[in-house]
C-alpha positions in Angstrom: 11.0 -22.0 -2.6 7.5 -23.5 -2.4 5.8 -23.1 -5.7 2.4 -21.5 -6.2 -1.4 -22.9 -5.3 -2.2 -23.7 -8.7 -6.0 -23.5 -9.6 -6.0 -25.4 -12.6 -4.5 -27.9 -14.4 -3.4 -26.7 -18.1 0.2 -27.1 -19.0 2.4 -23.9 -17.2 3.3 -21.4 -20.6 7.1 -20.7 -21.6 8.2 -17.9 -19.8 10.8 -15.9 -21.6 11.4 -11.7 -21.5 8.9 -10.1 -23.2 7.3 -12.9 -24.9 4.7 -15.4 -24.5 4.2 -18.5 -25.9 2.2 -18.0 -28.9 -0.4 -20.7 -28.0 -2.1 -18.7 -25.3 -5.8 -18.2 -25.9 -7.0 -14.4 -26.8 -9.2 -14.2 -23.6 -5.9 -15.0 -21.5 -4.3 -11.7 -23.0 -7.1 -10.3 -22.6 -7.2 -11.1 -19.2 -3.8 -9.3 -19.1 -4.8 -6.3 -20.5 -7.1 -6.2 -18.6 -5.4 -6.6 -15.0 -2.9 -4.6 -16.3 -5.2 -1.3 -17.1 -6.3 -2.2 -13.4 -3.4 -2.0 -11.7 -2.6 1.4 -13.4 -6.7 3.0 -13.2 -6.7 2.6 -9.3 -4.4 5.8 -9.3 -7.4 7.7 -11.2 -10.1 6.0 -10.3 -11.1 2.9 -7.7 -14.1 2.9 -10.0 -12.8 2.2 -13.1 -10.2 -0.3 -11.5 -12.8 -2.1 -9.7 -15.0 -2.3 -13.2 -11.1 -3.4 -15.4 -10.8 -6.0 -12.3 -14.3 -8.0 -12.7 -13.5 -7.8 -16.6 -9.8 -9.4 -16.0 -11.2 -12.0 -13.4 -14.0 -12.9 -16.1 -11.6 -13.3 -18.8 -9.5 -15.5 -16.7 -12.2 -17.5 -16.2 -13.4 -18.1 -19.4 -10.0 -18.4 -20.5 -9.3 -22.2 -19.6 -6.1 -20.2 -18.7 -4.1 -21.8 -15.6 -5.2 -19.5 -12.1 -2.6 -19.0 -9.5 -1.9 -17.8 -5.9 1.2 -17.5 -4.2 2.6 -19.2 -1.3 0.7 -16.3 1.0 -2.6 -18.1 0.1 -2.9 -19.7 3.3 -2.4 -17.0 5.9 -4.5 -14.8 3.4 -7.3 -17.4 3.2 -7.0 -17.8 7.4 -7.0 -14.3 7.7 -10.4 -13.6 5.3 -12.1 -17.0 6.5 -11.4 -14.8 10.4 -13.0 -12.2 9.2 -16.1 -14.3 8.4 -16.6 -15.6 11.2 -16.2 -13.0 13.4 -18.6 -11.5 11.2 -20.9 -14.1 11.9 -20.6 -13.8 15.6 -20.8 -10.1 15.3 -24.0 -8.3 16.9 -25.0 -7.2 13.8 -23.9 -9.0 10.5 -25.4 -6.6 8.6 -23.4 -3.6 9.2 -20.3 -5.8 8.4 -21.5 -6.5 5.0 -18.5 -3.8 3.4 -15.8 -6.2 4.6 -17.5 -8.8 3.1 -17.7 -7.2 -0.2 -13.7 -5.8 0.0 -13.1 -9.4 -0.4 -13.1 -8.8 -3.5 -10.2 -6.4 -3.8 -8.1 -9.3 -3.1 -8.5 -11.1 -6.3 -6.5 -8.3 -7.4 -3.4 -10.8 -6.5 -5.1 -13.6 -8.3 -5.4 -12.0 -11.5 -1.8 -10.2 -11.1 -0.2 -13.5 -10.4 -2.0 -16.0 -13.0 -1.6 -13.0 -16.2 1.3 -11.5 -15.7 3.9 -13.7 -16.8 6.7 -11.7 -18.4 9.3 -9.5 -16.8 8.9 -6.7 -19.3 4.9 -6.3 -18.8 5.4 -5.9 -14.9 8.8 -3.4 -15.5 5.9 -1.2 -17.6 2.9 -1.6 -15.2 5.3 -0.1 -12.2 7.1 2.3 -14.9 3.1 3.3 -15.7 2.6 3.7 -12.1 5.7 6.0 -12.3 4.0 8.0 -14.7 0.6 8.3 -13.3 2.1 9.1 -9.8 3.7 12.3 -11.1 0.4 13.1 -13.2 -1.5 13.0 -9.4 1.6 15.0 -8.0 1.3 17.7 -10.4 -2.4 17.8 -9.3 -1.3 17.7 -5.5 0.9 20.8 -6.4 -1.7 22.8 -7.8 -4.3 22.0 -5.2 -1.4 23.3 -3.0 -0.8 26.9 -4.6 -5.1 27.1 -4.3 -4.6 26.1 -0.3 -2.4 28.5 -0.1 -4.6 31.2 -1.7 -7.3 30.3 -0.4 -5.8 30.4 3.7 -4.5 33.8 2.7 -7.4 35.0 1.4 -9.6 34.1 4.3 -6.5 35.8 6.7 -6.1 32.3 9.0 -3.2 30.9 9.7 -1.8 28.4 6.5 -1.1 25.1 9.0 -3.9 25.5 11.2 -6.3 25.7 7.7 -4.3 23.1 5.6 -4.8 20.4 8.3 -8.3 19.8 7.8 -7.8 20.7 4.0 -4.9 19.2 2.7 -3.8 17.9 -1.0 -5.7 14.8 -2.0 -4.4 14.5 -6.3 -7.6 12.5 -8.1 -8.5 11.0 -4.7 -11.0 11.5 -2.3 -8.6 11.9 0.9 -5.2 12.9 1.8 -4.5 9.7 3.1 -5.2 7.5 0.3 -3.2 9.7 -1.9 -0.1 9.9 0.6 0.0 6.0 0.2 -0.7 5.3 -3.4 2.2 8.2 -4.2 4.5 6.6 -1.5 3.9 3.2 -2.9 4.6 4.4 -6.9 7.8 6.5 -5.3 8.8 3.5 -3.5 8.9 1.3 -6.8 10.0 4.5 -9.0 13.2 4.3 -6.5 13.8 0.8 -6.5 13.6 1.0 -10.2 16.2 3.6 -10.3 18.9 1.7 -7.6 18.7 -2.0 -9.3 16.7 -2.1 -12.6 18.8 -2.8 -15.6 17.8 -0.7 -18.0 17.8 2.4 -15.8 20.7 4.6 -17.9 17.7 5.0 -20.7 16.1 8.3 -20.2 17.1 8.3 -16.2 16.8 11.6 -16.0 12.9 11.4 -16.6 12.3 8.8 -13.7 14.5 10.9 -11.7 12.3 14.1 -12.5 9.1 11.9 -11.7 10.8 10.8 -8.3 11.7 14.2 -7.4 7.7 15.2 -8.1 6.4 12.8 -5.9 9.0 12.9 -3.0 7.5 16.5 -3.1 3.8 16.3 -3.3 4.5 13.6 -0.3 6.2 16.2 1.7 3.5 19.1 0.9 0.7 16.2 1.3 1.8 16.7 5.2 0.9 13.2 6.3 3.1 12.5 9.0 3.2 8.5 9.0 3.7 8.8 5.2 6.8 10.8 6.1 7.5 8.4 8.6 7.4 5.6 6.4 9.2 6.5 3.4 11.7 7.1 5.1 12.1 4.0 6.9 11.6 2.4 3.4 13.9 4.8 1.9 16.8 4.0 4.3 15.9 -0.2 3.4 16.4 0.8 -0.6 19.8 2.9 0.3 21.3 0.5 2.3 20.9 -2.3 -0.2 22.2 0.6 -3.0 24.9 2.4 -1.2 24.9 2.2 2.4 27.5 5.1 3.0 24.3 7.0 1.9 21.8 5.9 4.7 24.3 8.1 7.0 23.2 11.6 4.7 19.5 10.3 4.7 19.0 11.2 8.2 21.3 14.4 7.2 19.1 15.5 4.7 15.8 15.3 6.3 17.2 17.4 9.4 17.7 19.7 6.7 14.7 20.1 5.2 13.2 20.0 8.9 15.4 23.2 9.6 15.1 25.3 6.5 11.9 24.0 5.0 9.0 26.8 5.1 7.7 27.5 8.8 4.4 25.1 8.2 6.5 22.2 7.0 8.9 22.7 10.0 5.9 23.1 12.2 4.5 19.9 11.1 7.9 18.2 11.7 7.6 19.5 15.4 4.3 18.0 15.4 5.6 14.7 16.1 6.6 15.3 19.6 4.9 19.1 20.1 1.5 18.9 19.0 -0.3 21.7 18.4 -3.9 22.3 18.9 -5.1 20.8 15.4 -2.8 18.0 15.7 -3.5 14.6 15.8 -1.5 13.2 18.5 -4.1 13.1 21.7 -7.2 11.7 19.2 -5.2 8.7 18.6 -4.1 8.4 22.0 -7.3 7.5 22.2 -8.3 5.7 19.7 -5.3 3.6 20.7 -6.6 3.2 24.4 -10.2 2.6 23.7 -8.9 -0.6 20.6 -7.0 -1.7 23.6 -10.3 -2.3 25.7 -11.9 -3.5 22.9 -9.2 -6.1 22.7 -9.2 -7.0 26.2 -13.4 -7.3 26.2 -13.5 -9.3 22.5 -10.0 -11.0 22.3 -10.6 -14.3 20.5 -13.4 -13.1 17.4 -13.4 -9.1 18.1 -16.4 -6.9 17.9 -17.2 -7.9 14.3 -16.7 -5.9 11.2 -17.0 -2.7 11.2 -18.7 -2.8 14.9 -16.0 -0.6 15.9 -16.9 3.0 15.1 -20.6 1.6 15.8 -19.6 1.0 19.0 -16.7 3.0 20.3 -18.5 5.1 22.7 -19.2 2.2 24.9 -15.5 1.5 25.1 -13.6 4.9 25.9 -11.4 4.9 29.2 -13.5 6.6 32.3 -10.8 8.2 33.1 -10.4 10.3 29.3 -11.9 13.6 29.9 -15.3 14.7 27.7 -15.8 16.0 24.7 -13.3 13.9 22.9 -10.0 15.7 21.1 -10.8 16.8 17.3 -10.3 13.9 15.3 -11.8 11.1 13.2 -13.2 8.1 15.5 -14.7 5.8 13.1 -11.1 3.2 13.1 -8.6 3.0 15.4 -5.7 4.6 13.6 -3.8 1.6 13.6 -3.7 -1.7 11.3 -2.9 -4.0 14.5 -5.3 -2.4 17.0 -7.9 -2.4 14.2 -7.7 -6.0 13.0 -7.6 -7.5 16.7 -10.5 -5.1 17.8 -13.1 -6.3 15.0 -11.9 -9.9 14.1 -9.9 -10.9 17.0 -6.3 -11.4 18.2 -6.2 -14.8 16.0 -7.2 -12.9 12.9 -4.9 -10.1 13.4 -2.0 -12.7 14.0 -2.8 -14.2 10.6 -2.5 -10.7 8.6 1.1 -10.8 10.6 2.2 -14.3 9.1 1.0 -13.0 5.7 3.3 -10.0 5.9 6.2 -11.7 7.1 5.9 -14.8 4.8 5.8 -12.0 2.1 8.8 -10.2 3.6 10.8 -13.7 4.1 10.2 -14.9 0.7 11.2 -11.8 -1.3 14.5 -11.3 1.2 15.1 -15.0 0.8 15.5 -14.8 -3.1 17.3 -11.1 -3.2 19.7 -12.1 -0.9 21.2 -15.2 -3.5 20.7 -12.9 -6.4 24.4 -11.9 -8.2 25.8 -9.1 -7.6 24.8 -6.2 -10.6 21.3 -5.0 -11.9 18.8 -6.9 -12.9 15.0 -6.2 -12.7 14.1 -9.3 -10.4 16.3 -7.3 -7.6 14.4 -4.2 -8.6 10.7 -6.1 -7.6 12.0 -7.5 -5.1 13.8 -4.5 -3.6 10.4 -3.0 -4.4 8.3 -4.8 -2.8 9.7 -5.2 0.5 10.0 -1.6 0.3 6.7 -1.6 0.2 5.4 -4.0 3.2 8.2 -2.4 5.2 6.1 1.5 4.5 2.9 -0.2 4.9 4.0 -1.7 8.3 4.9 1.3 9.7 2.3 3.6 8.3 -0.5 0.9 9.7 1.1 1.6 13.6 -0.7 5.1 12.5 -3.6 4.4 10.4 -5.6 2.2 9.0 -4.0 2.2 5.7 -4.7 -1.1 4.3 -8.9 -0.6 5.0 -8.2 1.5 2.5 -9.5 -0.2 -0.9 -7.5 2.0 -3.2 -4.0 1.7 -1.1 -4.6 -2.3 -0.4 -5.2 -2.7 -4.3 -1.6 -1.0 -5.1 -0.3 -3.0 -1.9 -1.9 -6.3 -3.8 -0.3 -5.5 -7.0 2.9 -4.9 -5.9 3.1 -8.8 -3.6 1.8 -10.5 -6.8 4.2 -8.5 -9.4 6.8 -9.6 -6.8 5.9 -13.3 -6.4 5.4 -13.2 -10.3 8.7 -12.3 -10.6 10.3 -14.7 -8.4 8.0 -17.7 -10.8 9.5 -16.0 -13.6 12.7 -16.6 -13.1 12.6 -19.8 -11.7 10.3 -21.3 -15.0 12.9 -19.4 -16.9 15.9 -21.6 -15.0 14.4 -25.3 -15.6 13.2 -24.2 -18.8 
């Protein structure tokens, strides 16, 4: 495998499990500390994350410590330097100015891949997100029993209130918290099927599994559903494939004798009713497809895409518009070609599959048994897999909060696979 972009030139530390070499300055374990309390806050708080982020970045810096990216850094830098310049061809530069600034959520895989440097610190930081994930499911199911209350006290039907009003944990919107617990269940799994210190105290990542598969089924978020489950069959077919066969199995079942709204919101898929979703991204999807075909090399710019979407709608889709949020395109392909171009969007493509390719690559010569490299790596393409198939739906990784978890997770995962290797030549 291609090593790392390396951003500095000091010596490369001892890796070993659990330790560091002794040698490392305080500001570089601060810096860790730091990245780590990052990774974990941005289930609370994208504040707090953002403000543990600069910290870690700022330690690193002053550190003298070595700074890393992984192999991605050249489809990632391709992809941001796109969305520059369409930026600077866009009508209005200005508005685009948030894309500019999310840039910095991606030092979130700098900082992940230069500090953490130990197998054990990256088990705990997904273990933590285990833990805060339930924390923000318990919160989901509470804000559920008040929905529930709340519908029956204003006598209206529970699905056709709980659309608009759905479970969002510490977060602002159900969305963001559908993805950030399907990313920590997703890890929380993988953890379970190949880690190899799983028999200690099982039965309490079990319990926190079993919390969040549940707040993600209450949270009602179709392409969340949609996507842990194709995740979920990847994970079971690399534990015990016979299972993958009762996957299907089981989700019938809870489709059949799950509570009238959740069966109702099954049926939604392919029988939408009135408050459903389906015929607003229809269009959305229709009108990124003009966008496309007006703006294919450098898009509309960033952001210019809820500015301008009127302008853009089919003739032929009949006025007022269906009930629905127009201000993205409900789709991480449409979305990327629409305001940066198809280049750009091709780019973010290479990224994902180089991440997908690498992480395959390496599980595929590990041993046969547990070990916790297979459970990161299991993880993460876990991961990329859900996010892929949740972004034909919505714009999930314009999402700062869900792109930071997606960040942490490639760079634990590319960490890993350094890990190990150092540890080999060592």
């Amino acid at each position: 495998m291609e090593g790392p972009l390396s951003l500095g030139a000091l010596a490369h530390p001892t890796y070993t499990e659990g330790f560091m070499d002794s040698s490392e300055p305080l500001l570089f374990r601060v810096a860790r500390w730091l990245t780590f309390g990052s990774a974990v806050a941005i289930i609370f708080s994208i504040a707090a994350s953002q403000i543990l982020l600069a910290l870690a970045l700022a330690a690193l810096l002053l550190s003298g410590g070595r700074m890393r990216l992984p192999r991605i850094w050249l489809p990632l830098g391709l992809f941001l330097l796109g969305t520059l310049i369409s930026l600077a061809l866009s009508p209005d530069p200005a508005a685009g100015l948030p894309q500019v600034r999310k840039i910095f959520v991606f030092t979130t895989l700098l900082v992940v891949f230069s500090t953490l440097r130990d197998m054990r610190t990256i088990r705990w930081l997904f273990l933590c997100w285990a833990g805060a994930g339930t924390l923000t499911a318990l919160r989901g199911l509470v804000q559920f029993g008040h929905k529930v209350q709340e519908a029956h006290a204003q006598g209206r039907s529970f699905y056709e209130y709980y659309i608009a009003e759905r479970i969002t944990g510490f977060t602002s919107h159900w969305m963001t918290f559908g993805g950030q617990e399907m990313f920590a269940l997703l890890m929380t799994t993988a953890f379970l099927f190949f880690a190899c210190i799983v028999r200690k105290r099982a039965w309490l990542w079990l319990l926190c599994a079993f919390l969040m598969a549940t707040a993600l089924l209450l949270g009602f978020t179709r392409s969340i559903w949609l996507a842990s489950a194709g995740a979920g069959i990847y994970l079971l077919w690399f534990w015990k494939r016979a299972l993958v066969v009762a996957l299907p199995v089981a989700l019938l079942l809870i489709a059949f004798l799950a509570p009238a709204s959740i069966r109702e919101r099954f049926s939604s898929m392919l029988k939408p009713g009135k408050v459903d979703s389906n015929q607003h991204r229809i269009v959305t999807w229709r009108t990124g497809l003009e966008m496309i075909r007006a703006h294919p090399w450098f898009g509309l710019g960033p952001e210019e895409v809820k500015l301008q979407f009127d302008r853009y709608v089919p003739p032929d889709i009949p006025r007022p518009l269906p009930e629905g949020w127009y201000g993205h395109l409900h789709n991480i392909y449409l979305q990327y070609a629409a305001e940066r171009g198809i280049p750009t969007m091709l780019l973010m493509l290479w990224m994902l599959g180089q991440i997908l390719w690498d992480c395959l690559r390496r599980v595929w010569r590990l041993p046969p048994g547990r070990s916790d490299l297979k459970f990161v790596l299991h993880g993460a393409v876990a991961v990329v897999v859900a996010t892929m198939i949740a972004g034909c739906f919505e714009y999930n990784l314009g999402d700062s909060e869900v792109l930071t978890m997606f960040l942490v997770v490639v760079g634990c995962a590319y960490a890993a696979m350094a890990i190990e290797t150092d540890v080999a030549v060592a």
